[in-house]
C-alpha positions as CSV (number, residue, x, y, z in Angstrom):
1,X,23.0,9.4,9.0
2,X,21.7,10.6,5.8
3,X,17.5,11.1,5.3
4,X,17.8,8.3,2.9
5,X,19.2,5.3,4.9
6,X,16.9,6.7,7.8
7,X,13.8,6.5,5.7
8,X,14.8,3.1,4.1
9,X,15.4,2.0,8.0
10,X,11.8,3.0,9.1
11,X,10.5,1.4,6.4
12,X,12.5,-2.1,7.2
13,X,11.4,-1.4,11.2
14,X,7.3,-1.1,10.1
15,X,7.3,-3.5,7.7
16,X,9.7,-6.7,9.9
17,X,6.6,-5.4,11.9
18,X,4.0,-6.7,10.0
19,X,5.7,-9.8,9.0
20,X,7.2,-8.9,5.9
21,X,10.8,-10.4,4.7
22,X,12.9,-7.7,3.8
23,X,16.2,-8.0,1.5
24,X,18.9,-4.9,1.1
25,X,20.8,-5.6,-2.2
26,X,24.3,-5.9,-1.7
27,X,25.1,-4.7,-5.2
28,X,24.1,-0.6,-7.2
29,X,20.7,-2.0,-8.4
30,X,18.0,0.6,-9.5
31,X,15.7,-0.6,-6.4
32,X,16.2,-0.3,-2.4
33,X,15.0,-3.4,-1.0
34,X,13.4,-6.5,-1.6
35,X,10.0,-7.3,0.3
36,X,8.9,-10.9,0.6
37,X,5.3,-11.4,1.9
38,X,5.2,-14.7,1.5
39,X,4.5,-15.2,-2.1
40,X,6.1,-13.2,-4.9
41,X,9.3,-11.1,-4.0
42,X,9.0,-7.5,-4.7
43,X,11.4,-4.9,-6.1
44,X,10.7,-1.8,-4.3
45,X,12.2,1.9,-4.3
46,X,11.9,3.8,-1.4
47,X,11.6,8.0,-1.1
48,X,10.9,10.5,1.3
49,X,9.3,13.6,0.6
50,X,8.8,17.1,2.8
51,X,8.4,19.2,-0.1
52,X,4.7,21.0,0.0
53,X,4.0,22.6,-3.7
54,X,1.2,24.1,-5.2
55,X,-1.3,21.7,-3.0
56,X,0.6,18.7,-2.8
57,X,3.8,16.9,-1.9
58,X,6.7,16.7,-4.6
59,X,8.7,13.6,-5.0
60,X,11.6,13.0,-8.1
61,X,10.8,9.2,-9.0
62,X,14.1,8.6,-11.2
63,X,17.6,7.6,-9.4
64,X,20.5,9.7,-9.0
65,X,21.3,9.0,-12.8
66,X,17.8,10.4,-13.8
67,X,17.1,6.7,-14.8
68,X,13.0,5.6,-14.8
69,X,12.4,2.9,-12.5
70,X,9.1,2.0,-14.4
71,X,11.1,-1.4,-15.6
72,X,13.1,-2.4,-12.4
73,X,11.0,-2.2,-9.6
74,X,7.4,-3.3,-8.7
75,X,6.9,-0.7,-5.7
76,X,7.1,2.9,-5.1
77,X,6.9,3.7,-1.5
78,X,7.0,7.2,-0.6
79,X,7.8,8.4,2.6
80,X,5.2,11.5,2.9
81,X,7.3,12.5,6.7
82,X,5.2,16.1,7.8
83,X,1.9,13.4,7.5
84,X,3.7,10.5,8.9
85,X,2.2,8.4,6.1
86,X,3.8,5.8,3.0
87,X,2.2,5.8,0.1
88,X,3.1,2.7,-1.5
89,X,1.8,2.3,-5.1
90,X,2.5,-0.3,-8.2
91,X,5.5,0.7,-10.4
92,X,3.0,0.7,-13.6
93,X,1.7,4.3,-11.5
94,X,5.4,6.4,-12.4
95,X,4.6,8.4,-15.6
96,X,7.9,10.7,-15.3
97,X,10.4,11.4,-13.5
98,X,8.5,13.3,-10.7
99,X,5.3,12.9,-8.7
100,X,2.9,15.3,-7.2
101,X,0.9,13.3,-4.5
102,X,-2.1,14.3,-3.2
103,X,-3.0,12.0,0.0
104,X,-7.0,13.2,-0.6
105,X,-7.4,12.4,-4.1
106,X,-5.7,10.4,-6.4
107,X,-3.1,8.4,-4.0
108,X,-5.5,8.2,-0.8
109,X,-6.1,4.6,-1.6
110,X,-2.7,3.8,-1.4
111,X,-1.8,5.4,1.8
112,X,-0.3,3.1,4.3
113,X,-1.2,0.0,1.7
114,X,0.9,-2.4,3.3
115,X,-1.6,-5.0,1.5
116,X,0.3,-4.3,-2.1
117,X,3.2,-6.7,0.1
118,X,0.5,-9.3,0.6
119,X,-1.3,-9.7,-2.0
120,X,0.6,-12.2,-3.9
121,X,0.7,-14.6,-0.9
122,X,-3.1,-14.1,-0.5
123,X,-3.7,-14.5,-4.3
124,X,-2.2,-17.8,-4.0
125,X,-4.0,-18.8,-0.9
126,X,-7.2,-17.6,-2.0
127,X,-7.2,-17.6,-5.3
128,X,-8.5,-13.5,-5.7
129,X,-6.6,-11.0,-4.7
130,X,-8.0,-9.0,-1.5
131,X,-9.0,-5.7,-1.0
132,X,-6.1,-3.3,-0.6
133,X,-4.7,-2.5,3.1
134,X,-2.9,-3.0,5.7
135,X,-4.0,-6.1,7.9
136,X,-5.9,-5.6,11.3
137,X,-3.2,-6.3,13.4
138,X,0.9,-7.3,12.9
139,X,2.2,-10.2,13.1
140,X,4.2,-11.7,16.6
141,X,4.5,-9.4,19.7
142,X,8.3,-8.6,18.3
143,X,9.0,-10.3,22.1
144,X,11.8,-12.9,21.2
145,X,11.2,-16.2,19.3
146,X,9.5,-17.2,16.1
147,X,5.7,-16.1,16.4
148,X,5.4,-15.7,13.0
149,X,4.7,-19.4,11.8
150,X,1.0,-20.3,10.3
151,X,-0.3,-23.8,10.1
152,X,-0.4,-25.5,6.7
């Protein structure tokens, strides 16, 4: 199994976790999966990075055709594996075609920010959107049957 498709499965695993809809396009599109939260669906591009440079860890952000995915996705999530964390940013944060991230500075806030999937749906809901993170708890024990319905 390539590091790719093992990363993008992780990914689905933690967030079907949470209680996150998750999509695979079926067609070469510029982004790896689809994540519904409830609300808006969400475009997002997943990486993995092991690559420790000058102080931080070095991602490449374009596709295999060096295209920018500024315009077609809405998530980055990067798969940080020696730290065991994702950082998962807006789209609107790529400014080339690689990244240096730096979990203590600049992208600490959106380590593990498996809010950016909820957000939308809480926006909605609430009418603000909420502080960034991942909620308390998951959703359903993952035991058999539906435990994932709310009230309305």
């Amino acid at each position: 199994m390539s590091r790719g498709i093992a990363t993008e499965l992780l990914f689905d695993h933690l967030a079907l976790d949470r209680g996150l809809v998750v999509s695979r396009p079926l067609l070469d599109v510029p982004y790896d999966r689809i994540v519904d939260g409830g609300g808006k669906l969400i475009r997002l591009q997943i990486k993995e990075t092991s690559t420790w440079d000058s102080g931080s860890w070095w991602v490449q952000t374009s596709g295999r055709k060096k295209q920018m995915y500024v315009d077609s996705i809405d998530v980055m999530a990067i798969y940080v594996k020696p730290e065991n964390a994702w950082v998962m940013f807006p789209a609107s944060e790529i400014t080339g075609s690689s990244a240096r991230i730096n979990l203590k500075g600049r992208h600490e806030k959106y380590i593990n920010n498996w809010g950016i999937f909820y957000e939308a749906k809480q926006k909605d809901k609430a009418g603000s959107v909420p502080v960034q993170g991942a909620p308390d708890c998951c959703f359903g024990s993952g035991e058999g049957g539906d435990q994932n319905t709310e009230e309305v």
